[in-house]
N, CA, C and O atoms as a GROMACS GRO file, in nm:
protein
  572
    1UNK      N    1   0.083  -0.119   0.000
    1UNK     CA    2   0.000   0.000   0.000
    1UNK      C    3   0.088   0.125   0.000
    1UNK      O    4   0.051   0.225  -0.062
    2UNK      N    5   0.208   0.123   0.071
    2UNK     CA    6   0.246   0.235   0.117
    2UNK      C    7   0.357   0.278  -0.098
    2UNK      O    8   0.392   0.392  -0.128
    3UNK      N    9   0.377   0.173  -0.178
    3UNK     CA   10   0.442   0.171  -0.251
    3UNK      C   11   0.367   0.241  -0.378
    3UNK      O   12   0.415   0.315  -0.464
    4UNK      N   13   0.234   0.192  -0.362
    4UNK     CA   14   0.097   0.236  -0.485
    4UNK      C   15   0.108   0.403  -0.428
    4UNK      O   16   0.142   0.497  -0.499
    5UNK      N   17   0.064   0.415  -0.254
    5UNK     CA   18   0.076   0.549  -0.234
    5UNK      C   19   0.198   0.655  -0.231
    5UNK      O   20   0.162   0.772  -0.221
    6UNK      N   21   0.321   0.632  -0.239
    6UNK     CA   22   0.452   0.672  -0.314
    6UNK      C   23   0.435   0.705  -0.467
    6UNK      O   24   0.488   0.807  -0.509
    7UNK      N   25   0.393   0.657  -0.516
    7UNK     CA   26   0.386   0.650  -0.688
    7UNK      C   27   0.265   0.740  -0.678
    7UNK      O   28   0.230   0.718  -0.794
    8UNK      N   29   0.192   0.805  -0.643
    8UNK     CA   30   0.048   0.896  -0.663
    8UNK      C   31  -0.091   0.771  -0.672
    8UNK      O   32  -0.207   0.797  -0.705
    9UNK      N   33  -0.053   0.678  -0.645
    9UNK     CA   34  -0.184   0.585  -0.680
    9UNK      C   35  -0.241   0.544  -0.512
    9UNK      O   36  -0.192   0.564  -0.401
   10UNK      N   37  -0.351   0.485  -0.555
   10UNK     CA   38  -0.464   0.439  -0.440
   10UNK      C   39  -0.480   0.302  -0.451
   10UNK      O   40  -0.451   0.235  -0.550
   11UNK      N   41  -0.530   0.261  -0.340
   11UNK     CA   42  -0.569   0.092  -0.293
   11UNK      C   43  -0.667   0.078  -0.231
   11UNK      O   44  -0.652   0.110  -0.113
   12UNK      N   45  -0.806   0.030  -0.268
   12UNK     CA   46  -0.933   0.006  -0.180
   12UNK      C   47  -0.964  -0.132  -0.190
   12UNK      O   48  -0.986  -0.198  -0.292
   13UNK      N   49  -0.962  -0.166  -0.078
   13UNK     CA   50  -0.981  -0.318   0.005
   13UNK      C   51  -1.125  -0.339   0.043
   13UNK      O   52  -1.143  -0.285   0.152
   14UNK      N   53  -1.233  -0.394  -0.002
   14UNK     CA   54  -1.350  -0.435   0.004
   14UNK      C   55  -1.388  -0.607   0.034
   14UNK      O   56  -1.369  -0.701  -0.042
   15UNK      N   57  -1.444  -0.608   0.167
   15UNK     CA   58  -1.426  -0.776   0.172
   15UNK      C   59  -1.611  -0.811   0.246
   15UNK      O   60  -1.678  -0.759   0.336
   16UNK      N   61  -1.629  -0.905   0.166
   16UNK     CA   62  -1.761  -0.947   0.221
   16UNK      C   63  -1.760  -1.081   0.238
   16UNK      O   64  -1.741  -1.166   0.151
   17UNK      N   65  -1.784  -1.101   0.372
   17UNK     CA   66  -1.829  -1.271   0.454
   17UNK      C   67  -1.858  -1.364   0.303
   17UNK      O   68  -1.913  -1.356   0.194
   18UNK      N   69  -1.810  -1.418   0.354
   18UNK     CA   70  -1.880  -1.586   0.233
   18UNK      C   71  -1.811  -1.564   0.147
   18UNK      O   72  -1.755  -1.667   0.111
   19UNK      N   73  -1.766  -1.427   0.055
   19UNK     CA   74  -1.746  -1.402  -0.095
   19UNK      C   75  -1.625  -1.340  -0.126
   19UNK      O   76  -1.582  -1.316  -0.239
   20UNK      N   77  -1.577  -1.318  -0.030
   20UNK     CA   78  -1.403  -1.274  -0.039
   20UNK      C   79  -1.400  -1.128   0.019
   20UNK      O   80  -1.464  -1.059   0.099
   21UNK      N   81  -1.274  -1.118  -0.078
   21UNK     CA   82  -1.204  -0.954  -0.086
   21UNK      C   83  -1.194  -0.936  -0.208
   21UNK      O   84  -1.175  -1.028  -0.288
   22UNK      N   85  -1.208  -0.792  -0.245
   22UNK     CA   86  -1.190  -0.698  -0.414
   22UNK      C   87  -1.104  -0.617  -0.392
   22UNK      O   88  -1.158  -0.526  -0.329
   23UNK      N   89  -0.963  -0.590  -0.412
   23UNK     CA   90  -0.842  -0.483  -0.456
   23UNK      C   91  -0.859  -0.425  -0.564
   23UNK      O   92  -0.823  -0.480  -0.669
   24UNK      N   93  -0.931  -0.276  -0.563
   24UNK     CA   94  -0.878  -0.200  -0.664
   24UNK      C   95  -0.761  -0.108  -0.595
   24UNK      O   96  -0.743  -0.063  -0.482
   25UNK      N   97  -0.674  -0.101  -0.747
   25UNK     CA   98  -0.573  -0.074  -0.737
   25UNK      C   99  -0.592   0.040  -0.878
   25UNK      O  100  -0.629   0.013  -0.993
   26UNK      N  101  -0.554   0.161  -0.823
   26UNK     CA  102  -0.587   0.256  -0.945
   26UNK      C  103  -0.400   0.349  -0.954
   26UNK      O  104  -0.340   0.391  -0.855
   27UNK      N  105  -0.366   0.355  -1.050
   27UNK     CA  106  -0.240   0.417  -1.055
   27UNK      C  107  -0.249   0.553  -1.126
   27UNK      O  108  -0.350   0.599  -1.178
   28UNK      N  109  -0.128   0.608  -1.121
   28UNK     CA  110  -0.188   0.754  -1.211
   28UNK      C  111  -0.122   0.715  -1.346
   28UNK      O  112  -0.042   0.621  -1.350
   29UNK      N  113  -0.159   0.795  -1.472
   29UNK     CA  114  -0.159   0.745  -1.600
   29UNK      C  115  -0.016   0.789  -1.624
   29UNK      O  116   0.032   0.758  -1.733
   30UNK      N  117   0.095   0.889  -1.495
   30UNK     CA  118   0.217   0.857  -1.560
   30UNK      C  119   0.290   0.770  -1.554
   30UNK      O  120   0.411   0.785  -1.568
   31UNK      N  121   0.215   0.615  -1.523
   31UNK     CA  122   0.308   0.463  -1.468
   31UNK      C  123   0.248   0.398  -1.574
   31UNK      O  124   0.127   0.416  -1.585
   32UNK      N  125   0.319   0.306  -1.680
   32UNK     CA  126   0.270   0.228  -1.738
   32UNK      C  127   0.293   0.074  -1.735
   32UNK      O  128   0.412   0.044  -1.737
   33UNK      N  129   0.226  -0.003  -1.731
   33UNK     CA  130   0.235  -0.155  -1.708
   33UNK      C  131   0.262  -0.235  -1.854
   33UNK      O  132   0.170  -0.252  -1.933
   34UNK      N  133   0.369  -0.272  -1.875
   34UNK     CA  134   0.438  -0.319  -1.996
   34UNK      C  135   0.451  -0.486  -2.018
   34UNK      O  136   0.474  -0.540  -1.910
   35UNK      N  137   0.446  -0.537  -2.080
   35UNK     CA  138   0.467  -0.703  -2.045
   35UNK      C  139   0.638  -0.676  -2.162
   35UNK      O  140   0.677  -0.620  -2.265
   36UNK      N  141   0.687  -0.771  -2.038
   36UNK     CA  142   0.825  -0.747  -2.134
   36UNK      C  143   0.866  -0.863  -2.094
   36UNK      O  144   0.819  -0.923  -1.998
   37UNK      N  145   0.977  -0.910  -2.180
   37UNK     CA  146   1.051  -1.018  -2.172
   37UNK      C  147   1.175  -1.011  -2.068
   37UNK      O  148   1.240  -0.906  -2.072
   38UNK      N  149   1.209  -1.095  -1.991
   38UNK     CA  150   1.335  -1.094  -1.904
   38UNK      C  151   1.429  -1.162  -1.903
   38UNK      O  152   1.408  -1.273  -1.854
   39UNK      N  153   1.580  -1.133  -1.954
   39UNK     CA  154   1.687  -1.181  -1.985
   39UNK      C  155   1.772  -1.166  -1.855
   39UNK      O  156   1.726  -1.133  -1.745
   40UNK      N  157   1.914  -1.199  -1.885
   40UNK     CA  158   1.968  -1.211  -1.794
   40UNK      C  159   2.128  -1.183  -1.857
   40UNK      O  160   2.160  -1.265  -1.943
   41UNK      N  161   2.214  -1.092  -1.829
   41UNK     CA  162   2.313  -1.087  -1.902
   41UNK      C  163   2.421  -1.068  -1.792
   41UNK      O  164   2.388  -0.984  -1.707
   42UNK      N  165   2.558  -1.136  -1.771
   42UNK     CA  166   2.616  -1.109  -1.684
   42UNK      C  167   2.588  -1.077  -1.566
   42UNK      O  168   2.641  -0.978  -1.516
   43UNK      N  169   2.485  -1.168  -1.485
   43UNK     CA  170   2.429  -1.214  -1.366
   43UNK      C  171   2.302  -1.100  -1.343
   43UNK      O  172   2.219  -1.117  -1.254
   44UNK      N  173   2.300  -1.000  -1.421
   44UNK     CA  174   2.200  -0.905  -1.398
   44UNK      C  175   2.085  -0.922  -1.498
   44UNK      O  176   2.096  -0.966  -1.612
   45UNK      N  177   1.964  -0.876  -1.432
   45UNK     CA  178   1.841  -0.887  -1.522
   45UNK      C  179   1.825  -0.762  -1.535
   45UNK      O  180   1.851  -0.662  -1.468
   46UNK      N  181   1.749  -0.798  -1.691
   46UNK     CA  182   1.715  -0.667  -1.776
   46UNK      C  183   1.532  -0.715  -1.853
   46UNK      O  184   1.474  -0.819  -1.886
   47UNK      N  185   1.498  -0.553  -1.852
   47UNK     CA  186   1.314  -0.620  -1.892
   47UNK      C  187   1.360  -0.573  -2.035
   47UNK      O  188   1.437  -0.484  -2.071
   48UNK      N  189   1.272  -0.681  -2.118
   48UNK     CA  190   1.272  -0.577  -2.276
   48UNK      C  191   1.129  -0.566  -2.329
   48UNK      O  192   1.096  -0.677  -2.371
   49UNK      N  193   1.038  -0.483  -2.344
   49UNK     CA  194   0.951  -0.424  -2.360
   49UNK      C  195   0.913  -0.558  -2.478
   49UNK      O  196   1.012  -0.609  -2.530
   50UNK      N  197   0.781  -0.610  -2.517
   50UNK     CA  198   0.772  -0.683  -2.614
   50UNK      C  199   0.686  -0.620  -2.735
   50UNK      O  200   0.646  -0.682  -2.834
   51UNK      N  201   0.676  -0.544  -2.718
   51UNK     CA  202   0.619  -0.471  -2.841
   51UNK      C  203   0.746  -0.455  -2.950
   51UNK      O  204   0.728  -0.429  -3.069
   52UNK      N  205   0.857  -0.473  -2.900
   52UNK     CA  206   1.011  -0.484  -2.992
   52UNK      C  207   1.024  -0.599  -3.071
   52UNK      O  208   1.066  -0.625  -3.184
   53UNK      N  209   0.947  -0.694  -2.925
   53UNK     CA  210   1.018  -0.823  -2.959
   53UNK      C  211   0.993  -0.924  -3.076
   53UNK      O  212   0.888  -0.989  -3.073
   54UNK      N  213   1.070  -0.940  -3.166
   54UNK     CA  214   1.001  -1.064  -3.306
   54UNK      C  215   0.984  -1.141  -3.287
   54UNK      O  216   0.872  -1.191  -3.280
   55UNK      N  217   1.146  -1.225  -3.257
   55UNK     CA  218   1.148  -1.374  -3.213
   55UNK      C  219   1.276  -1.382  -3.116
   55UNK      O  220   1.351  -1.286  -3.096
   56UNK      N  221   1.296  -1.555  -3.039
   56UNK     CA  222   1.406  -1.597  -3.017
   56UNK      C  223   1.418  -1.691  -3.094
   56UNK      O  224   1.344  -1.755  -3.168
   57UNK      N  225   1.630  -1.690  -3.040
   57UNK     CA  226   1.661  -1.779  -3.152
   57UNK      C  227   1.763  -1.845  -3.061
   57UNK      O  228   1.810  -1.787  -2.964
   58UNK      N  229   1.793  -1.959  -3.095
   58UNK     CA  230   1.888  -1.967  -2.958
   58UNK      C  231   2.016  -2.067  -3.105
   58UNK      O  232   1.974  -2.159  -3.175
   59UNK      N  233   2.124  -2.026  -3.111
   59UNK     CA  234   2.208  -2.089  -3.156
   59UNK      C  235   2.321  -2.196  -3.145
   59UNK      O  236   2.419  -2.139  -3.099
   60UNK      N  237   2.345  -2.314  -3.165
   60UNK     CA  238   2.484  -2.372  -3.100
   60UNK      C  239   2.587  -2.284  -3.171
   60UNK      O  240   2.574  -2.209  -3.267
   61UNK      N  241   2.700  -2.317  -3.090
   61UNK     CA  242   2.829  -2.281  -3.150
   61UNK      C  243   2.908  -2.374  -3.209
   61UNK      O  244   2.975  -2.341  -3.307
   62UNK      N  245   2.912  -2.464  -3.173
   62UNK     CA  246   2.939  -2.577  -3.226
   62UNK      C  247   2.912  -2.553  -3.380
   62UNK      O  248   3.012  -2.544  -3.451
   63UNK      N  249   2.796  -2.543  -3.436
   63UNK     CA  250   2.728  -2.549  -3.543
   63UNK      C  251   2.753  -2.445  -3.628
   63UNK      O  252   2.712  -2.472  -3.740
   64UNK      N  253   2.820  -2.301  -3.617
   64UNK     CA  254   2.861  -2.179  -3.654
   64UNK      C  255   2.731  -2.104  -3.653
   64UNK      O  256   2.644  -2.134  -3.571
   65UNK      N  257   2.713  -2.003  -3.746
   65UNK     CA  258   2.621  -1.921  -3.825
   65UNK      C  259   2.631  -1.789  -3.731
   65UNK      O  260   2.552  -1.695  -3.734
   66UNK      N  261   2.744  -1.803  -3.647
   66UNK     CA  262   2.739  -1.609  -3.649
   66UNK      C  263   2.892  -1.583  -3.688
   66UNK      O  264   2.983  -1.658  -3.654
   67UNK      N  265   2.906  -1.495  -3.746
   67UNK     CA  266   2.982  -1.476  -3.850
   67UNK      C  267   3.051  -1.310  -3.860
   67UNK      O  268   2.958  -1.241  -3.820
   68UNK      N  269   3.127  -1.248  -3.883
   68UNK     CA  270   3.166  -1.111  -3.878
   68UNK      C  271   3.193  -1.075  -4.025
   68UNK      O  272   3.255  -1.138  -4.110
   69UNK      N  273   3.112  -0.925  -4.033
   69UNK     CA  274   3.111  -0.864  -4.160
   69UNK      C  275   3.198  -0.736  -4.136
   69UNK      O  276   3.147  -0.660  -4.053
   70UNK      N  277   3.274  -0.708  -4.170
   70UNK     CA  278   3.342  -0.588  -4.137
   70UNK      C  279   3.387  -0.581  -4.022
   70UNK      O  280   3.382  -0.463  -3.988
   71UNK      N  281   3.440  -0.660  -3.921
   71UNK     CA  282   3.447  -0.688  -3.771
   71UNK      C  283   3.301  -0.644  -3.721
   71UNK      O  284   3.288  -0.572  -3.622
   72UNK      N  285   3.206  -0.685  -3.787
   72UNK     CA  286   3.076  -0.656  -3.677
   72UNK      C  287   3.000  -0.815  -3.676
   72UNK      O  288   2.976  -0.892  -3.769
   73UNK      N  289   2.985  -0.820  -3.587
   73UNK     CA  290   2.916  -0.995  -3.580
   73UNK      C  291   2.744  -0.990  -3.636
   73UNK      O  292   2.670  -0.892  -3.628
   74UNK      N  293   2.718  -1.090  -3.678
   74UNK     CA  294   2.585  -1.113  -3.760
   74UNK      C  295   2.582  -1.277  -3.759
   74UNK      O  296   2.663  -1.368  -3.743
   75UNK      N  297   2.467  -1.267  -3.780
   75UNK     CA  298   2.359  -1.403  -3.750
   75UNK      C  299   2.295  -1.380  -3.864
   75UNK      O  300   2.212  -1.290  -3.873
   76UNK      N  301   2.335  -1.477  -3.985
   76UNK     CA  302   2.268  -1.458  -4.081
   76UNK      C  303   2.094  -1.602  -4.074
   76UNK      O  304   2.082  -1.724  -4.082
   77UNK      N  305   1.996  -1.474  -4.057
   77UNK     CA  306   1.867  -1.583  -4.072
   77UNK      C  307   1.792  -1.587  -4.116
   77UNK      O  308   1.716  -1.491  -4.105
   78UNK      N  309   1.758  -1.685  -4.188
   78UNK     CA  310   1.659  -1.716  -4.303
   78UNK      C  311   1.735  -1.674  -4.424
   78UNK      O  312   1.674  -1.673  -4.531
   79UNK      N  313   1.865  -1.637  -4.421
   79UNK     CA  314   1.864  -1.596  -4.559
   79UNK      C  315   1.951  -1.435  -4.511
   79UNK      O  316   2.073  -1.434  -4.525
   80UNK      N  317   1.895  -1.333  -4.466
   80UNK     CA  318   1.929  -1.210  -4.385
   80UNK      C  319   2.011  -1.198  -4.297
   80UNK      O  320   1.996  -1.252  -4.188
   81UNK      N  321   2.119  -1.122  -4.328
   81UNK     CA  322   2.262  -1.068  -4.264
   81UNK      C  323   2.133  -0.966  -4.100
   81UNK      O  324   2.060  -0.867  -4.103
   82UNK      N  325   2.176  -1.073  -3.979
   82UNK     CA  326   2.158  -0.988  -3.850
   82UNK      C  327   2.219  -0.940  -3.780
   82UNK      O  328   2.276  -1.025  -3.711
   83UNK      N  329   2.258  -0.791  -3.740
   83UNK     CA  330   2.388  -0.741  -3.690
   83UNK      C  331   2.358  -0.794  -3.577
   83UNK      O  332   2.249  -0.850  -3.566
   84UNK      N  333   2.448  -0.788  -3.468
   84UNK     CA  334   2.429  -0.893  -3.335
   84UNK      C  335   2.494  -0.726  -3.217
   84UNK      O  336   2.571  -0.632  -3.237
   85UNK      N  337   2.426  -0.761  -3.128
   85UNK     CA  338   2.503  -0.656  -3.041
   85UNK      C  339   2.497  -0.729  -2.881
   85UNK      O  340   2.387  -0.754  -2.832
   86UNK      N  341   2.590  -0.752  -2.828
   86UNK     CA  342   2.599  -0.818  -2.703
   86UNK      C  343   2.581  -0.746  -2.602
   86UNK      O  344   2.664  -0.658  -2.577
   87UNK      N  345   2.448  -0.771  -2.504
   87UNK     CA  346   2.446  -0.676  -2.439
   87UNK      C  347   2.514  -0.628  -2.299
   87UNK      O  348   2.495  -0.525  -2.235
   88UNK      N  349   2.598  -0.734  -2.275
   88UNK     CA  350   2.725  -0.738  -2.168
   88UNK      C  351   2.825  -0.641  -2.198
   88UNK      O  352   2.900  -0.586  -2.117
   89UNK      N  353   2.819  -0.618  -2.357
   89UNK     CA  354   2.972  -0.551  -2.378
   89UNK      C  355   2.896  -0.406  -2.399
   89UNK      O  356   2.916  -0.316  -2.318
   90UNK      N  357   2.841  -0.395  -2.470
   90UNK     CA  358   2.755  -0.257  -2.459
   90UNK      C  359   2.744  -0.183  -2.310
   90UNK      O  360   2.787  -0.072  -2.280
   91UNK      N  361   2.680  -0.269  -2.236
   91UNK     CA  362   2.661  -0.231  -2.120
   91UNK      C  363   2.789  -0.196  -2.040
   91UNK      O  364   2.772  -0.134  -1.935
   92UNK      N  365   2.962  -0.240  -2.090
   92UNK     CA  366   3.033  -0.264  -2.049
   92UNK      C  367   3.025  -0.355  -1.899
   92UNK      O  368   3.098  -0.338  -1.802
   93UNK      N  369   2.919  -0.451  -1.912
   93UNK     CA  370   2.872  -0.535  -1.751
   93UNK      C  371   3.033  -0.660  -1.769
   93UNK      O  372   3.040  -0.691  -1.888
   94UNK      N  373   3.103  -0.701  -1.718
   94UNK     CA  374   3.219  -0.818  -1.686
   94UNK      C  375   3.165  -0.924  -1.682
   94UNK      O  376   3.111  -0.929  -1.571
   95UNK      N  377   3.139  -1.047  -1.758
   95UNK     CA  378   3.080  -1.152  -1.696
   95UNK      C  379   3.201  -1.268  -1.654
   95UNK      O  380   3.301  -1.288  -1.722
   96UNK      N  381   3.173  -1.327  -1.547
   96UNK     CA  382   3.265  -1.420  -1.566
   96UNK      C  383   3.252  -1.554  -1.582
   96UNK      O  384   3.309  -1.637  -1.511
   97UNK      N  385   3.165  -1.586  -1.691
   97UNK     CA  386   3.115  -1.680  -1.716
   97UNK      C  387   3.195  -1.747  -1.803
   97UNK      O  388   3.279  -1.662  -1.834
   98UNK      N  389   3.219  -1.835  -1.855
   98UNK     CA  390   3.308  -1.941  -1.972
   98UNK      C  391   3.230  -1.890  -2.102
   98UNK      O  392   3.139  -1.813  -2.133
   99UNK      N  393   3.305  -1.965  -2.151
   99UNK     CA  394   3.219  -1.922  -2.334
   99UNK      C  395   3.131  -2.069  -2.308
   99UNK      O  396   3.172  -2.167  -2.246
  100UNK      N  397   2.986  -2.048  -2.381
  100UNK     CA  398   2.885  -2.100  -2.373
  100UNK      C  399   2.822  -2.176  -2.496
  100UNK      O  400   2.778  -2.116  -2.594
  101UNK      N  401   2.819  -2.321  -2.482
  101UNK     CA  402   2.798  -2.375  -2.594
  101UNK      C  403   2.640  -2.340  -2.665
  101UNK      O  404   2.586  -2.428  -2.731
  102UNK      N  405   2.580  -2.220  -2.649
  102UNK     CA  406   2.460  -2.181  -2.753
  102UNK      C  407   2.471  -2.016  -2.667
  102UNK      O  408   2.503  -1.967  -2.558
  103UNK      N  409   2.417  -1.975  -2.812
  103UNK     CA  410   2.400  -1.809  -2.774
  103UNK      C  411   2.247  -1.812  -2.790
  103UNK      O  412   2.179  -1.877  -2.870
  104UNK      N  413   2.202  -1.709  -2.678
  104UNK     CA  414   2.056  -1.699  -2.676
  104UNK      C  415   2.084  -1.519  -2.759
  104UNK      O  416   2.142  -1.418  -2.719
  105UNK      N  417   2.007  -1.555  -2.889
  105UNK     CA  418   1.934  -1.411  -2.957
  105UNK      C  419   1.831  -1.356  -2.973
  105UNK      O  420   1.753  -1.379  -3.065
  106UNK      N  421   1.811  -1.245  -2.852
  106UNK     CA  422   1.673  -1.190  -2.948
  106UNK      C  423   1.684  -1.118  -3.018
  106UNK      O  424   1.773  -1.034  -2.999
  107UNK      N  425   1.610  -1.110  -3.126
  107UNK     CA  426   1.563  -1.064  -3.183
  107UNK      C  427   1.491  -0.943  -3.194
  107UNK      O  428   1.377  -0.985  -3.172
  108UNK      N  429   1.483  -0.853  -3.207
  108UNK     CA  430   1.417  -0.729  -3.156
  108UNK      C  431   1.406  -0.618  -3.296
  108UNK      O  432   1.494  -0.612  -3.382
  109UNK      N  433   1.284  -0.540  -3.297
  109UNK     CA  434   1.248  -0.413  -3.399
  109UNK      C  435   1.270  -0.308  -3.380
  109UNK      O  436   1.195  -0.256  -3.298
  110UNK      N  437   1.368  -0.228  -3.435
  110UNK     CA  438   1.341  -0.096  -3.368
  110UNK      C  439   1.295  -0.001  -3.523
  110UNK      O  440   1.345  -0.007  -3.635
  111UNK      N  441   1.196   0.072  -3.477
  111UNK     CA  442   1.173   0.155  -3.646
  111UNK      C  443   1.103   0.038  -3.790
  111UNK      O  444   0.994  -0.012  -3.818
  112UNK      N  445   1.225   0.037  -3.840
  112UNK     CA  446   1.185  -0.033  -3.975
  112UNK      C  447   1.318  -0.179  -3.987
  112UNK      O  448   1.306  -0.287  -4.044
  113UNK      N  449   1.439  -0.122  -3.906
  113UNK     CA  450   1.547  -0.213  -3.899
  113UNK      C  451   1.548  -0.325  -3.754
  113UNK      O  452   1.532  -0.270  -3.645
  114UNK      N  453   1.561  -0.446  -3.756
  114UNK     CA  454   1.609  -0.523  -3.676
  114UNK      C  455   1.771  -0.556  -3.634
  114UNK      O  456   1.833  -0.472  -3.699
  115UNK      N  457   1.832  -0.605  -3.588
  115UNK     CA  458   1.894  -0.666  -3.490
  115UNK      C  459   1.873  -0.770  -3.377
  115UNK      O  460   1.764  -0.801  -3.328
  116UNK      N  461   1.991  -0.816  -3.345
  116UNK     CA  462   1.992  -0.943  -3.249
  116UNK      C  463   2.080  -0.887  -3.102
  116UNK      O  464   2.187  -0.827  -3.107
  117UNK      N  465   2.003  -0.922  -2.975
  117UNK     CA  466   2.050  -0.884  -2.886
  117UNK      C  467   2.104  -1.000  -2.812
  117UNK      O  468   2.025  -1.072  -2.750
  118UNK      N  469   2.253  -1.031  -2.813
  118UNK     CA  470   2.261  -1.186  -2.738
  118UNK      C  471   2.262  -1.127  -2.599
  118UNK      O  472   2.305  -1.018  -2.562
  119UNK      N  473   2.208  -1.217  -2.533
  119UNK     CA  474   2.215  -1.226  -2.362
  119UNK      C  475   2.264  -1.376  -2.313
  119UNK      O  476   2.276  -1.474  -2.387
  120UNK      N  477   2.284  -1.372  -2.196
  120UNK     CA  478   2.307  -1.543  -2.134
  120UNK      C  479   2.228  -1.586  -2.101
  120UNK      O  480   2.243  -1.698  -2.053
  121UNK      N  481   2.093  -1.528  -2.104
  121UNK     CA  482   1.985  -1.620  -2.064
  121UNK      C  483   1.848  -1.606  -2.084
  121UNK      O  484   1.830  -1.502  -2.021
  122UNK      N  485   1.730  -1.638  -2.131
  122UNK     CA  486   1.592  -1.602  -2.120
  122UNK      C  487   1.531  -1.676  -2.020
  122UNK      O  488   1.550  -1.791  -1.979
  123UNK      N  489   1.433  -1.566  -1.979
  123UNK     CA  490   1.364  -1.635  -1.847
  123UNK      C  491   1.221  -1.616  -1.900
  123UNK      O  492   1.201  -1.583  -2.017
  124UNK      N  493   1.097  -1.643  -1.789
  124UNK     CA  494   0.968  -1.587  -1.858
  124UNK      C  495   0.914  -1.441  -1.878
  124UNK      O  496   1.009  -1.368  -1.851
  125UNK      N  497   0.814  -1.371  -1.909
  125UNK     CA  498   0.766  -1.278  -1.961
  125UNK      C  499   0.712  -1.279  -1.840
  125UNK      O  500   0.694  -1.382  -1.776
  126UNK      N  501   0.665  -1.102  -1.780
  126UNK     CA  502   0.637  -1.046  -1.663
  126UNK      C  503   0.578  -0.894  -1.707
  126UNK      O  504   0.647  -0.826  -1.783
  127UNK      N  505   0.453  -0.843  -1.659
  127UNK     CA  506   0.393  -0.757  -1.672
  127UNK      C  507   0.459  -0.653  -1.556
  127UNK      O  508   0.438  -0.667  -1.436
  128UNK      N  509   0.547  -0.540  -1.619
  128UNK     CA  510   0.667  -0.441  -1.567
  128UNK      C  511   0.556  -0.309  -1.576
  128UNK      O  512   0.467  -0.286  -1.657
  129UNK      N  513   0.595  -0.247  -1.476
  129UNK     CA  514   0.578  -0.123  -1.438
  129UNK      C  515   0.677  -0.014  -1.488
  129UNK      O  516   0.791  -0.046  -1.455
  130UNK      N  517   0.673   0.097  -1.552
  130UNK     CA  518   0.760   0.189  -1.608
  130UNK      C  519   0.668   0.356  -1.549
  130UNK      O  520   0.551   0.394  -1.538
  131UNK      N  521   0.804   0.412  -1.526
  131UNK     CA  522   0.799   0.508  -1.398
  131UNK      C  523   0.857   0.613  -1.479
  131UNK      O  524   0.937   0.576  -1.564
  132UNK      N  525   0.839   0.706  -1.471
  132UNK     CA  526   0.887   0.799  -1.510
  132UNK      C  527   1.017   0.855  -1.439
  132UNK      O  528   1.018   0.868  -1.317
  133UNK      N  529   1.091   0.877  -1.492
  133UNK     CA  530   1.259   0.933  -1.436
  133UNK      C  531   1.241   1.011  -1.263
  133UNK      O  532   1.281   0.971  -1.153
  134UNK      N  533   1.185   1.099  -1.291
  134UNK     CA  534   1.172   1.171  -1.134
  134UNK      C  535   1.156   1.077  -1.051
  134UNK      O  536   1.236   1.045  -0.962
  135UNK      N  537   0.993   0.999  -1.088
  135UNK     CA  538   0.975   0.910  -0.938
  135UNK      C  539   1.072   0.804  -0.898
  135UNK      O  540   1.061   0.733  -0.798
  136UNK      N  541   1.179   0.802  -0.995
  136UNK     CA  542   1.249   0.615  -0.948
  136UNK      C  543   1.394   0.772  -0.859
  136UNK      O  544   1.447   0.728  -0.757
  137UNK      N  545   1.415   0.839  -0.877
  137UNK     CA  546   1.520   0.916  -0.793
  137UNK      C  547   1.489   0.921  -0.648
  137UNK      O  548   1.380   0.954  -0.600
  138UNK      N  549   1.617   0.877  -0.570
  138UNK     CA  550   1.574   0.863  -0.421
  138UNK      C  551   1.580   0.724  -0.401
  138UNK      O  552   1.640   0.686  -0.300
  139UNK      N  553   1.508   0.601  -0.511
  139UNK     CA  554   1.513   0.513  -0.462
  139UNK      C  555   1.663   0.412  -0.485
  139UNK      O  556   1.745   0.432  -0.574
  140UNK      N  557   1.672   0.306  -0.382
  140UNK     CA  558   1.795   0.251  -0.354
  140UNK      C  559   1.794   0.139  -0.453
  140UNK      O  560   1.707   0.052  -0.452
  141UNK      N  561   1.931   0.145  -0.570
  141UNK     CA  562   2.002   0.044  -0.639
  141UNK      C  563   1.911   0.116  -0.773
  141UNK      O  564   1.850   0.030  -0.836
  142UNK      N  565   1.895   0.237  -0.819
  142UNK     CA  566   1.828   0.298  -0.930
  142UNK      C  567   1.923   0.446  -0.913
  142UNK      O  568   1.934   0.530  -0.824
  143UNK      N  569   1.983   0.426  -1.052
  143UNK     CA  570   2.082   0.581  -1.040
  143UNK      C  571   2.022   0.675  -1.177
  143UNK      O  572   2.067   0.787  -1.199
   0.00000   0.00000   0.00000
């Protein structure tokens, strides 16, 4: 309760004998509830919005098919050169994980162009809350 009332939103608790309890939960329209996908890259989780998302693809290595065009790595699929961007090294995050016999790729839209985002891991899909910049300041492990 005290977390809905931090964020500008309300909580009304209604309970009747025999037939339960009803939680409405009303938020203000600058919080939006997103279903996004959740990866895992160098021990940290990350949400990715799925309105991006195309497909996964999960590759062996063993087997090749990612490949460098100009020193930029690509996953050619179906036919289509996919630039690949790792999101450990981007992030500059350290993993200290071994090299891994399959790369997990998503896949993702941005605009009109795609790309492949490898991570170390997919987990399930989770309906995320998105906050606007001001309200997440103050809070602890959010810079």
């Amino acid at each position: 309760k005290t977390n809905i009332e931090r964020v500008g939103g309300s909580i009304e608790i209604q309970t009747q004998l025999g037939q339960g309890t009803t939680f409405k939960i009303k938020l203000p329209l600058t919080l939006a509830i997103v279903p996004a996908l959740i990866v895992r890259s160098a021990g940290k989780r990350f949400a990715i919005p799925q309105v991006n998302l195309v497909e996964l693809v999960r590759v062996e290595v063993e087997k090749g098919g990612i490949e460098l065009v100009h020193e930029v790595p690509v996953y050619r699929l179906r036919g289509r050169l996919l630039p690949l961007v790792y999101l450990n090294r981007e992030l500059k995050l350290h993993s200290g994980a071994s090299a891994a016999a399959a790369v997990n790729i998503v896949v993702l839209q941005s605009d009109s162009r795609q790309f492949g985002l490898v991570v170390d891991e997919v987990h399930d899909t989770e309906e995320i809350v998105v906050k606007p910049r001001q309200a997440l300041q103050g809070d602890q492990g959010v810079c």
